[in-house]
C-alpha positions in Angstrom: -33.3 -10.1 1.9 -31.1 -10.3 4.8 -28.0 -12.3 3.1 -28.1 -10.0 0.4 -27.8 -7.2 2.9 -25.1 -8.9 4.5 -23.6 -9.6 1.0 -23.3 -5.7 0.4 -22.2 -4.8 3.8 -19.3 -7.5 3.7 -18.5 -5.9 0.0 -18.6 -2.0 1.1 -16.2 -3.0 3.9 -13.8 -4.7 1.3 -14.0 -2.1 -0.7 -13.2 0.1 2.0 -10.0 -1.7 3.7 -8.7 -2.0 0.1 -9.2 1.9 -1.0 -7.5 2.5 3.1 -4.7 0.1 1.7 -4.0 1.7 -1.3 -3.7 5.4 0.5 -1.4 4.1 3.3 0.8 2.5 0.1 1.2 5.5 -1.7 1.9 7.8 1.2 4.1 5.4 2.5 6.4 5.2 -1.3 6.3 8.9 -0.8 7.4 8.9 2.4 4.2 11.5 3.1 3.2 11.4 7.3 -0.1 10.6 8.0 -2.3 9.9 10.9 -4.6 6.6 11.1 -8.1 7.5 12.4 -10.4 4.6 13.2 -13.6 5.8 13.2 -15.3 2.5 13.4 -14.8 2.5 17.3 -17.4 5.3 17.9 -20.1 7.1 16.2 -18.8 10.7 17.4 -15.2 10.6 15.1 -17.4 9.4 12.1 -20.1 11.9 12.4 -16.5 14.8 13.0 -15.2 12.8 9.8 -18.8 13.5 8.0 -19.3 16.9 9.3 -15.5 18.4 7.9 -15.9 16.4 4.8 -19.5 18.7 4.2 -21.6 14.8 3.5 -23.9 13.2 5.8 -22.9 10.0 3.8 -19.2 10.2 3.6 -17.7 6.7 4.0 -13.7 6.4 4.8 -11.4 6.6 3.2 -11.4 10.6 3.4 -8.0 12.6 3.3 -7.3 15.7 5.6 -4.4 17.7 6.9 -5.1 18.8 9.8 -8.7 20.1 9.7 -8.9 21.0 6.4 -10.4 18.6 4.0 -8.6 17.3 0.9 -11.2 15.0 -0.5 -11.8 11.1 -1.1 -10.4 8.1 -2.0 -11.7 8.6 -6.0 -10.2 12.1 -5.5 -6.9 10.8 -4.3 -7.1 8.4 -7.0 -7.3 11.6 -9.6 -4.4 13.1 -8.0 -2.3 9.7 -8.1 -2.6 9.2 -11.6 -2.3 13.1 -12.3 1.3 13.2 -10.2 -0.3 15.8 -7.8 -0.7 14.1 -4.6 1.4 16.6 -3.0 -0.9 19.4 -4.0 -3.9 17.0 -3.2 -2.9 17.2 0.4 -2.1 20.7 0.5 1.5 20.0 1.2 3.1 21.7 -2.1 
């Protein structure tokens, strides 16, 4: 039982540099500034990350400005392909 744990831990963090990959790609093509917060270097930022996205189970990436919560990566995903990113972010 232990590989396969390690399996699925190995996968979720793929899955989660590539979704974090994606994000900086787009903002970047749209020249939209962001903020990098690595919350893997203490258990404080990703309990704050948890807390303002309203779930206890919230795994990155999640989108902000400022404090205010925009959503996550499947969300930003929705606005991508819907030509609303701007909106997304509450920037428009």
């Amino acid at each position: 039982m232990q590989e396969k744990s390690e399996f699925l831990t190995e996968a979720l963090v793929f899955q989660v540099k590539s979704q974090q990959a994606q994000v900086i790609r787009i903002l970047d093509s749209k020249s939209i500034q962001y903020e990098l917060i690595d919350i893997s270097v203490g258990g404080e930022l990703r309990d704050e990350m948890r807390n303002k996205a309203g779930d206890p189970t919230a795994v990155p990436p999640q989108l902000f400005n400022e404090d205010q919560y925009c959503g996550n990566y499947e969300m930003f995903s929705d606005a991508v392909e819907a030509d609303t990113v701007e909106q997304f972010l509450k920037l428009a």
